[in-house]
PATORRO-763647 format. One record per residue (C-alpha): residue number from 0; x, y, z. Coordinates in steps of 0.001 Angstrom, whole numbers, plus 500000, padded with zeros to 6 digits. Layout:
<timars>
@lose = NUM	px = X	py = Y	pz = Z
...
</timars>
This chain:
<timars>
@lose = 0	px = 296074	py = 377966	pz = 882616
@lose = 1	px = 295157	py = 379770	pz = 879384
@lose = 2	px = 297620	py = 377297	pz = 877570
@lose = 3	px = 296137	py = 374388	pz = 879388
@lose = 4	px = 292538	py = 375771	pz = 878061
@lose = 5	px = 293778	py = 376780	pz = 874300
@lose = 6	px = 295616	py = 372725	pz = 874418
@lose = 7	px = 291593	py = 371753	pz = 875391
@lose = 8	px = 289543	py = 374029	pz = 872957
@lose = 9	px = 291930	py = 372603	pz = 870020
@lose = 10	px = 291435	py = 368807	pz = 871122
@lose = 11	px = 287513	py = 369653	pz = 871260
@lose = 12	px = 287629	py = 371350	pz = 868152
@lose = 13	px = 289806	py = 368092	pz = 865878
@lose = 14	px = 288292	py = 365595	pz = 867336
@lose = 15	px = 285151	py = 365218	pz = 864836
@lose = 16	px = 287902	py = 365739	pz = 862606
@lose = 17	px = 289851	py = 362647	pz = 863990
@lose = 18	px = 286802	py = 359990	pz = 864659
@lose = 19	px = 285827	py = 360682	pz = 860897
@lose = 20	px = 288766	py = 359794	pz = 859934
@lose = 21	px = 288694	py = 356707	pz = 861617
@lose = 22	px = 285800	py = 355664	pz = 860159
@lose = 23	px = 286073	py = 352256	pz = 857439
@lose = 24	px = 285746	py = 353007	pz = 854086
@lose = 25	px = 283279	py = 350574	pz = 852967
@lose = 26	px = 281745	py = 349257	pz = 849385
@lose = 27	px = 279338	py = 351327	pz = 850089
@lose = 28	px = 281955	py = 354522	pz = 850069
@lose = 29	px = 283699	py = 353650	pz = 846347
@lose = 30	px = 282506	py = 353913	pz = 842580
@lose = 31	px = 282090	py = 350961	pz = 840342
@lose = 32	px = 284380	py = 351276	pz = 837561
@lose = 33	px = 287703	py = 350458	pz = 837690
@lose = 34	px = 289597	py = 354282	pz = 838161
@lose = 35	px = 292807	py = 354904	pz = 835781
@lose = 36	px = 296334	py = 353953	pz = 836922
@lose = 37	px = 298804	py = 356176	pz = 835703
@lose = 38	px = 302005	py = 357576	pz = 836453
@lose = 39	px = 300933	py = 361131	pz = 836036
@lose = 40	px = 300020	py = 361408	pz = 840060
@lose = 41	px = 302064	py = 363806	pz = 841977
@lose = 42	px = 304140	py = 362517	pz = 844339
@lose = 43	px = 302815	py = 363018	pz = 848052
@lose = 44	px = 304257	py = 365936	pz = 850153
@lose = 45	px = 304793	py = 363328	pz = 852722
@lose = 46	px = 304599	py = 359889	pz = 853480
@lose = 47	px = 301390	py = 358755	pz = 854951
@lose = 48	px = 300318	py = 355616	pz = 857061
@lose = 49	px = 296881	py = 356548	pz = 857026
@lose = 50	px = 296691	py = 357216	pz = 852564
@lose = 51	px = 297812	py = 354028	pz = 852306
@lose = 52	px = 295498	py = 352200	pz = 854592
@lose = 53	px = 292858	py = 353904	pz = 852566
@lose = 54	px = 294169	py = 353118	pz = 848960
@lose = 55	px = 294454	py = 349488	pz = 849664
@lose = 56	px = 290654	py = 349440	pz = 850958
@lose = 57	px = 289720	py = 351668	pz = 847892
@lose = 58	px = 291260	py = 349820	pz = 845536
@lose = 59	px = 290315	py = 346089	pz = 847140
@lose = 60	px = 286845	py = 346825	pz = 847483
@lose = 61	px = 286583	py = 348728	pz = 843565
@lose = 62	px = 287840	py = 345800	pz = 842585
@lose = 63	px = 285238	py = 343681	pz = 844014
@lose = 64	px = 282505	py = 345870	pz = 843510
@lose = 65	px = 283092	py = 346133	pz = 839997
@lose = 66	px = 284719	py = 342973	pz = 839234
@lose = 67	px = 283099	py = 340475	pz = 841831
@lose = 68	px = 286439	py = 338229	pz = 842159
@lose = 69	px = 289299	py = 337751	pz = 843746
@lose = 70	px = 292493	py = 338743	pz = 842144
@lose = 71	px = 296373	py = 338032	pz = 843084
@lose = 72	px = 296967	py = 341485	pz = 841214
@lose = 73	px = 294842	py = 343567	pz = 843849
@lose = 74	px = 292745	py = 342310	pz = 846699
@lose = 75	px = 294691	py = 339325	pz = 847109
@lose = 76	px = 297925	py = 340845	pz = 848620
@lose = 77	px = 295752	py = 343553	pz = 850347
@lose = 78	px = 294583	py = 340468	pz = 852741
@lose = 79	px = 298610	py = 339716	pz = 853253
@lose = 80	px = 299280	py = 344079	pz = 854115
@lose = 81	px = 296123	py = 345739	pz = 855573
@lose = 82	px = 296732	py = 344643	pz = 858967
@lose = 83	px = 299593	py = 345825	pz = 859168
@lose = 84	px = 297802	py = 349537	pz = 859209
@lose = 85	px = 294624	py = 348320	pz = 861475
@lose = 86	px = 295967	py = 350956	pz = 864615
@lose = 87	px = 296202	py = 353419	pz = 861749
@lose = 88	px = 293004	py = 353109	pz = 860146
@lose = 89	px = 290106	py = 350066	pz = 860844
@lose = 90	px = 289067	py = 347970	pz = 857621
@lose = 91	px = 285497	py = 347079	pz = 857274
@lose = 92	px = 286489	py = 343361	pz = 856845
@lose = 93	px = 284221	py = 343221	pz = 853749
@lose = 94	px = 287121	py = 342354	pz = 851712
@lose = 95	px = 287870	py = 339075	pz = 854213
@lose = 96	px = 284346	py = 338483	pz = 854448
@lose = 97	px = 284152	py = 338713	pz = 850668
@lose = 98	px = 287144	py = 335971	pz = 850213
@lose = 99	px = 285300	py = 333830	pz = 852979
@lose = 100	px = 282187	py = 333659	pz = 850726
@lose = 101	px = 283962	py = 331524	pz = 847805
@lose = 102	px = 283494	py = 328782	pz = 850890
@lose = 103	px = 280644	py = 329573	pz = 851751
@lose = 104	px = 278349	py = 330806	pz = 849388
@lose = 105	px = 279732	py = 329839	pz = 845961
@lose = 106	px = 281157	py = 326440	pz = 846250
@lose = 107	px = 278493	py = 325386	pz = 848342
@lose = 108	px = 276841	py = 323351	pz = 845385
@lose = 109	px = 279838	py = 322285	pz = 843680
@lose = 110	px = 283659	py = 323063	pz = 844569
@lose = 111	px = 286023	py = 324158	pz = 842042
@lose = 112	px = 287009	py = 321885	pz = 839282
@lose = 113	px = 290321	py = 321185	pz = 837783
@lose = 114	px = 290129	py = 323812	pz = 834688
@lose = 115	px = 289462	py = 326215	pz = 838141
@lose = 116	px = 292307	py = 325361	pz = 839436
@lose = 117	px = 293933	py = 328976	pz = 840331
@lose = 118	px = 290653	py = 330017	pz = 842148
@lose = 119	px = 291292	py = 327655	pz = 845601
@lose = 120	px = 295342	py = 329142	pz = 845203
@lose = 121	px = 294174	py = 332555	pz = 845402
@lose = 122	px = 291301	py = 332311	pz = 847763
@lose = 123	px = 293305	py = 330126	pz = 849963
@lose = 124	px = 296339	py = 332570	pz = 850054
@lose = 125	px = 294874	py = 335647	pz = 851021
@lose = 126	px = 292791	py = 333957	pz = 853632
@lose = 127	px = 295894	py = 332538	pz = 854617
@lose = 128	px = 297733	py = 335728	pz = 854685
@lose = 129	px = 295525	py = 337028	pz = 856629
@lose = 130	px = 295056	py = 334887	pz = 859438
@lose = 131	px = 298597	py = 334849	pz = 860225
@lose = 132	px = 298505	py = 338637	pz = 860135
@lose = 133	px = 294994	py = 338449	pz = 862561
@lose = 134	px = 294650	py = 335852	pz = 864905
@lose = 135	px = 298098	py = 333507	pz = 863850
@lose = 136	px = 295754	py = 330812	pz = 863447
@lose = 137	px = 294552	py = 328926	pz = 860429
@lose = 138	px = 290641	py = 329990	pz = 860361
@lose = 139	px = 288152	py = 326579	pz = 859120
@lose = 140	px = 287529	py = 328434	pz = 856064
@lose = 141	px = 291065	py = 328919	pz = 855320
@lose = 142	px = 291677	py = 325379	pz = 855922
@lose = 143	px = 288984	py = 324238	pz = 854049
@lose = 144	px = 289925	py = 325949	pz = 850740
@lose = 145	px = 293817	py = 324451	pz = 851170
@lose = 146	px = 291985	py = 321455	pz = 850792
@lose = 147	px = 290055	py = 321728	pz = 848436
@lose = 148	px = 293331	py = 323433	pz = 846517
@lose = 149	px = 294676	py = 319749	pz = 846389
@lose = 150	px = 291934	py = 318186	pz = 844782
@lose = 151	px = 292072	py = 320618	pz = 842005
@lose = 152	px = 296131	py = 319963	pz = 841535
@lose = 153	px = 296706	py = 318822	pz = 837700
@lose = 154	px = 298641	py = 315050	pz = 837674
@lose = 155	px = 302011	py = 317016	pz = 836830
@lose = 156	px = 301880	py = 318730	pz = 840102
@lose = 157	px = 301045	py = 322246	pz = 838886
@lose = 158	px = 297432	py = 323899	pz = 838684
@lose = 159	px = 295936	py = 325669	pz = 835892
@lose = 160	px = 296837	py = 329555	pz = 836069
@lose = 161	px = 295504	py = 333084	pz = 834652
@lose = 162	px = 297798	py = 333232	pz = 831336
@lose = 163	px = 296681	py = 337160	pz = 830481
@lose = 164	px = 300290	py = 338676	pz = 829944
@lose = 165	px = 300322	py = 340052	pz = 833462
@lose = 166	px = 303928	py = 339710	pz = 834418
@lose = 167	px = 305127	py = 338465	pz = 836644
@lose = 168	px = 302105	py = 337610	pz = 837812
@lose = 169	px = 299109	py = 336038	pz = 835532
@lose = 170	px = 301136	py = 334974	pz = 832978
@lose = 171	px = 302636	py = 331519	pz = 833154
@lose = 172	px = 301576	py = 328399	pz = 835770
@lose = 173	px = 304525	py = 328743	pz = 837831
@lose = 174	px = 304101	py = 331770	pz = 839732
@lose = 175	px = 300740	py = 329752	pz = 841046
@lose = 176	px = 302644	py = 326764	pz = 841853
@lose = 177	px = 305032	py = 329016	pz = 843913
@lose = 178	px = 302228	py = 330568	pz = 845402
@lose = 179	px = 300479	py = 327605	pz = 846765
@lose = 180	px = 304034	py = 326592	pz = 848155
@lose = 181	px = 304517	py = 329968	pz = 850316
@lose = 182	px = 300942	py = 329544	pz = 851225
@lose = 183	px = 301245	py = 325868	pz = 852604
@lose = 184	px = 304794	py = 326891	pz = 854227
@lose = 185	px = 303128	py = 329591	pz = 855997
@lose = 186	px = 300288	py = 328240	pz = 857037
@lose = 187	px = 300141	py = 328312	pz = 860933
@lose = 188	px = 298826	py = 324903	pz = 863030
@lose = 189	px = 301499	py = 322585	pz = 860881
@lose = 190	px = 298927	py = 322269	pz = 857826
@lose = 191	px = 302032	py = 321397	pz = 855552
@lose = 192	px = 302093	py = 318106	pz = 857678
@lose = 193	px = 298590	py = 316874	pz = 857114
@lose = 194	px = 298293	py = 313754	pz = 854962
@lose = 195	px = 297140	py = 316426	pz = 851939
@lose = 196	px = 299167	py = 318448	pz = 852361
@lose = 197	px = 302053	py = 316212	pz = 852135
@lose = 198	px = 300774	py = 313989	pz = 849417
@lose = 199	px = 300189	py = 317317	pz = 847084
@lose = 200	px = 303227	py = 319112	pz = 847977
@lose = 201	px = 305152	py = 316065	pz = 846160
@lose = 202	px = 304061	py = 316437	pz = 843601
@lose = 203	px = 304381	py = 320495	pz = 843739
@lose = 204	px = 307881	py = 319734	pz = 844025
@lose = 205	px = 308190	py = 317324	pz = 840852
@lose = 206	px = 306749	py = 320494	pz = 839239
@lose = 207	px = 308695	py = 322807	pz = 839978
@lose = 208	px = 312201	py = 319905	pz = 839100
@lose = 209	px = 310171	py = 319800	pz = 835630
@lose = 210	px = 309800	py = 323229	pz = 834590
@lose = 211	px = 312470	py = 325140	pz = 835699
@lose = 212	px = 311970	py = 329607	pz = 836491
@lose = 213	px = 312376	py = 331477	pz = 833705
@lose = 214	px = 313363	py = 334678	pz = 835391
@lose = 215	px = 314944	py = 335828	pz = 838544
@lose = 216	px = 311337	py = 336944	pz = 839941
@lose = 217	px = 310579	py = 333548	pz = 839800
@lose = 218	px = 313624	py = 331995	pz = 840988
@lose = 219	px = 312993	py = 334862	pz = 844188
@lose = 220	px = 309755	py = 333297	pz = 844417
@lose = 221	px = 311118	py = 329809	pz = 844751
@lose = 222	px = 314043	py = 331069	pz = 846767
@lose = 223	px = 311356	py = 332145	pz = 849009
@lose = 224	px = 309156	py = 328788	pz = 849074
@lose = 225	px = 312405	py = 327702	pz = 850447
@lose = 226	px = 312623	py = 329403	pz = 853162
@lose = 227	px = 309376	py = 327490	pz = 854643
@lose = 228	px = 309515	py = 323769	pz = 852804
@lose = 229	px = 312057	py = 321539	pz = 851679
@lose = 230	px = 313192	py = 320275	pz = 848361
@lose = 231	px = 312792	py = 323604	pz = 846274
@lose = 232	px = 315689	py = 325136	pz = 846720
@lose = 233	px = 319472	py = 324644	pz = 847831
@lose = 234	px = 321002	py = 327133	pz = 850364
@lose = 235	px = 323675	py = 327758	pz = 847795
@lose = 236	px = 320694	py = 329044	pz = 845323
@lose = 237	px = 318805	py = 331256	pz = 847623
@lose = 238	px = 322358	py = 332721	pz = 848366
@lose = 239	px = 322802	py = 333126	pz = 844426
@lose = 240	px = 319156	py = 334394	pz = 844057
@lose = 241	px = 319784	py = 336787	pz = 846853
@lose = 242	px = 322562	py = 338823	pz = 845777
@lose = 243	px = 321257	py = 338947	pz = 841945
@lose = 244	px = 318042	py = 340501	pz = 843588
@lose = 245	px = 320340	py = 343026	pz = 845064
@lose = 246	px = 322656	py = 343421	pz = 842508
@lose = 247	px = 319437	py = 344952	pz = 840641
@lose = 248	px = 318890	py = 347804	pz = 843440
@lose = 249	px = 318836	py = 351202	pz = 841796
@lose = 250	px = 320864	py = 354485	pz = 842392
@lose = 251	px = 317405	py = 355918	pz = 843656
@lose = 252	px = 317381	py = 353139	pz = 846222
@lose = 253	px = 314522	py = 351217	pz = 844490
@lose = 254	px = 313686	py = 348146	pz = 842321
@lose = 255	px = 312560	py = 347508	pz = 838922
@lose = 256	px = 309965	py = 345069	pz = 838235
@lose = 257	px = 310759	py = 344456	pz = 834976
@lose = 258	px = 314620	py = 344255	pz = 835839
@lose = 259	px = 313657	py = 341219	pz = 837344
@lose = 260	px = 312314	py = 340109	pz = 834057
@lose = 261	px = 314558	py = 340852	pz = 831849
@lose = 262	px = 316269	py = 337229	pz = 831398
@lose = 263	px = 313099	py = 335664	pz = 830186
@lose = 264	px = 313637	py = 334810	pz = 826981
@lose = 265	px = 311038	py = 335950	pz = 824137
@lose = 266	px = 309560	py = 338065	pz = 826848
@lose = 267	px = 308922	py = 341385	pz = 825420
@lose = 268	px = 306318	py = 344326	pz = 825208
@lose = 269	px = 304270	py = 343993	pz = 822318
@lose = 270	px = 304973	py = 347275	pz = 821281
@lose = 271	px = 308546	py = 346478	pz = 820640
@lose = 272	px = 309705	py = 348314	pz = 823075
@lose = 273	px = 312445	py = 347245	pz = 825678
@lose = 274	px = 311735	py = 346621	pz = 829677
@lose = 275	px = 312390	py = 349460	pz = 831268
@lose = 276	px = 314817	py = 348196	pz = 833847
@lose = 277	px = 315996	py = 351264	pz = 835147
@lose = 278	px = 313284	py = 352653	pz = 836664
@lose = 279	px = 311989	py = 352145	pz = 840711
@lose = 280	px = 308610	py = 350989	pz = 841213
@lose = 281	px = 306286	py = 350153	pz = 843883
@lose = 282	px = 306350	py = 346412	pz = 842934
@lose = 283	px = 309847	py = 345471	pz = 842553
@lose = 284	px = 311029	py = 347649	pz = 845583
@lose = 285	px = 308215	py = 346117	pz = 847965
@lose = 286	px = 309105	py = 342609	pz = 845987
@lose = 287	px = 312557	py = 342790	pz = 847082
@lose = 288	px = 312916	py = 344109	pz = 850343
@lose = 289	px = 310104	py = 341508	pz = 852190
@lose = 290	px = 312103	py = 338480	pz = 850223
@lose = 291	px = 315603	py = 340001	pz = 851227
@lose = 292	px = 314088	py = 339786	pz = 854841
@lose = 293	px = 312574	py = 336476	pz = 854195
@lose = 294	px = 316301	py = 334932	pz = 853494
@lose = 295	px = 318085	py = 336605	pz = 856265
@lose = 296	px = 318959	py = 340455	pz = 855219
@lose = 297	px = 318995	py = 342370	pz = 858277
@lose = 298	px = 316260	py = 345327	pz = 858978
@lose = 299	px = 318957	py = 347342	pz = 859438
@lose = 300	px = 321208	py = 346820	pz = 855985
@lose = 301	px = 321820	py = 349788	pz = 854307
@lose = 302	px = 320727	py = 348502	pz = 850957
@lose = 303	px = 317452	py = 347968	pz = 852317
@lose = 304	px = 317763	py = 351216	pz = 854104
@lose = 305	px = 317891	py = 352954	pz = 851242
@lose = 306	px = 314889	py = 351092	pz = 849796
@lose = 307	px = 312764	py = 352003	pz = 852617
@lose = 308	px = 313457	py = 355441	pz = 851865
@lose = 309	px = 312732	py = 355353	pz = 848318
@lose = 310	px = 309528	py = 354088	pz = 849157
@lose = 311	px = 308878	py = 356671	pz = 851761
@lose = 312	px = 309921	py = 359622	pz = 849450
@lose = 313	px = 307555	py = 358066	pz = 846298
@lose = 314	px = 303932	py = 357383	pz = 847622
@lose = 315	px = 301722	py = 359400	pz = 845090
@lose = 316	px = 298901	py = 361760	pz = 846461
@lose = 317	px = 296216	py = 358879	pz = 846826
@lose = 318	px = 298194	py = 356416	pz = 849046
@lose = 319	px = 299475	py = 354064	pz = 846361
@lose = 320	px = 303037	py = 353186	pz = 844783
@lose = 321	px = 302754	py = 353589	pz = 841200
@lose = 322	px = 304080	py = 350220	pz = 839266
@lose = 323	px = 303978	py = 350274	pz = 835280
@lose = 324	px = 302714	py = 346993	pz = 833715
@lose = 325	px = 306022	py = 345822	pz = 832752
@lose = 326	px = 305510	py = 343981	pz = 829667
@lose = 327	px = 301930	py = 344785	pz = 828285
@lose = 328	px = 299815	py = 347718	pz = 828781
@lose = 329	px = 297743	py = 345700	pz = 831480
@lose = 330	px = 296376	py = 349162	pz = 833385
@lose = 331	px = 298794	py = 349246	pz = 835605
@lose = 332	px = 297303	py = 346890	pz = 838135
@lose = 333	px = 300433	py = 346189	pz = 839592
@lose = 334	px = 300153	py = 349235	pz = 841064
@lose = 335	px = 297839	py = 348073	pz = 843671
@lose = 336	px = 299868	py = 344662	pz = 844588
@lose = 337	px = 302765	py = 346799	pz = 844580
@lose = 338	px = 301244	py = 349182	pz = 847227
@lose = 339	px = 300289	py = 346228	pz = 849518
@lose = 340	px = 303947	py = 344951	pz = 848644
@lose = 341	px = 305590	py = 348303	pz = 849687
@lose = 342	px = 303004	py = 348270	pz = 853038
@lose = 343	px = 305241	py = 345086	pz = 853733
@lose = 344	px = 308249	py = 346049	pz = 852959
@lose = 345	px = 307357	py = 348700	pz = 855516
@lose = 346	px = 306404	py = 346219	pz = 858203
@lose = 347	px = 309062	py = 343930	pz = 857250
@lose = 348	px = 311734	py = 346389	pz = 858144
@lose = 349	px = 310185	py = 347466	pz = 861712
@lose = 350	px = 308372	py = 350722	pz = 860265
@lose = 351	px = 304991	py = 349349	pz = 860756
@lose = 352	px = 304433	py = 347324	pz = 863788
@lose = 353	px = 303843	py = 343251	pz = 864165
@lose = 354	px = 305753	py = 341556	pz = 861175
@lose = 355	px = 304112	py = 338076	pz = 861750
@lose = 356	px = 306011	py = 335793	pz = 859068
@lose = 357	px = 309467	py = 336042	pz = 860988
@lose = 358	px = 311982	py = 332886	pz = 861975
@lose = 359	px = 309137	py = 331023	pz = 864404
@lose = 360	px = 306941	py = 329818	pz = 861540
@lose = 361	px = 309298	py = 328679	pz = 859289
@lose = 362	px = 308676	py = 324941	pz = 858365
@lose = 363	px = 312056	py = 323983	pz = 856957
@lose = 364	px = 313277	py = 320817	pz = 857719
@lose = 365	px = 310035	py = 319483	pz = 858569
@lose = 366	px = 308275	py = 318867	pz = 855455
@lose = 367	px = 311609	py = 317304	pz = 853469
@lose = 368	px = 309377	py = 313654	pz = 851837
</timars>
């Protein structure tokens, strides 16, 4: 009886404590000004569900308080990730709500024009993302933007694209072209059949037979595309892509970012200095493990094992997975895709519940024209 009453007092007593914590962290709860990224953050004692769910809506919604855009380097993969932590900790959905307004506030006057071109990709994606995460259903808005992504598609087949020396990803047109391909290939309610859809992904693909990857990251990133449309890759090449990706793991169990770089020719820091391939990062670990699952790795393969720990034994104190910019001091940014990256990894492997982009919506085989 006096344990029963003790166990009773105690849940009484934590559970302010608990509802508090269960409170969203809203715009209204972070500082404008970007904060600094560095790699001086202690490591966490322990891994934390909860830290994380609260870095990605810190950094997301810093980022668009301060910075009023969408980016693929932070909020843009926290759409893809931050479900996967809703039981942990709710989101205030003024990140989605924020991505929803490029439909419906900003291009109500005029839509995006070709020179935009990257804006519809990125917009499109996470809202993508997301609703197969949510409600596995392609949302109006989300299907809207797609469509308007095709009427912003260059004659060549690729769209403009950030070039600000943000590898891997704002520095070349590819990785966007590669991008809109996932996004179509995932996109629930057949969208890659529509008459649009179709028409624009042919020429997407006599892009991408026209200008060739020019790193593994890239060729992962096609080898990936593959998995959900036809014509971008060969089996045999997502086979070859595969095991280079895990050639590259670690002793620590991790990835390097910029080991997936380092066959791009004339790409270099401009400080003279070489990639430093031998170091584990949030990025390249995250990177690797949700493509590895994406072409067939088992959850249970040690080599991905081992990269689950890694990631579970490096969280820093505020939630995130540290990533250096990899060729130019960019501040680090891709530390924050690299923590929504790591959140899927996570999922991916069955340590977070509800991994949504599994066997059932692949589209290969279906959109081969």
């Amino acid at each position: 009886m006096v344990t029963l009453l003790r166990a009773l007092l105690l849940l009484v007593a934590t559970a302010p404590a608990f509802v508090a914590a269960q409170q969203p962290i809203t715009l209204n709860d972070v500082e404008e000004g970007l904060p600094d990224i560095t790699a001086d953050e202690p490591y966490a004692a322990e891994f934390s569900e909860e830290k994380a769910a609260q870095y990605l809506d810190r950094s997301a919604l810093n980022w668009q308080k301060t910075k009023k855009c969408v980016t693929c380097h932070t909020n843009l993969f926290y759409m893809a990730a931050r479900p996967a932590l809703k039981t942990i900790l709710p989101d205030s959905g003024e990140v989605r709500s924020f991505y929803e307004s490029y439909r419906k506030i900003r291009w109500q006057k005029r839509n995006p024009t070709e020179a935009q071109g990257f804006w519809p990709i990125v917009v499109g994606t996470g809202l993508t993302l997301n609703d197969v995460q949510t409600t596995g259903k392609l949302s109006d808005v989300s299907r809207e933007v797609l469509d308007i992504m095709w009427t912003v598609q260059r004659e060549d087949g690729g769209w403009r694209w950030p070039h600000c020396d943000y590898a891997p990803l704002e520095i070349d047109d590819h990785y966007g072209v590669t991008l809109a391909a996932l996004t179509v290939g995932i996109a629930p309610g057949g969208y890659a059949e529509t008459p649009q859809a179709r028409a624009g992904l042919k020429e997407l693909r006599k892009y991408l037979r026209n200008h060739p990857p020019k790193s593994l990251h890239h060729r992962a990133m096609l080898a990936w595309c593959s998995t959900r449309l036809d014509g971008i890759a060969t089996n045999e090449q997502r086979k070859e892509t595969l095991a280079e990706l895990l050639d590259l793991q670690l002793d620590d169990g991790g990835w390097s970012t910029a080991g997936m770089l380092s066959d791009w020719k004339g790409l270099v820091p401009k400080d003279g200095q070489r990639l430093e391939v031998k170091i584990s990062d949030g990025y390249g670990t995250g990177f690797v493990i949700v493509v590895a699952r994406e072409l067939g790795v088992p959850a249970e393969d040690p080599r991905l094992r081992r990269g689950i720990d890694w990631l579970r034994a490096n969280q820093r104190e505020s939630g995130k997975w540290f990533t250096r910019s990899p060729v130019n001091q960019c501040g680090n940014l891709i530390s924050n895709v690299g923590s929504a990256y790591a959140v899927l990894a996570l999922q991916a492997c069955g340590e977070l519940p509800g991994w949504p982009f599994g066997a059932a919506n692949r589209q290969v085989g279906k959109n081969q024209r």
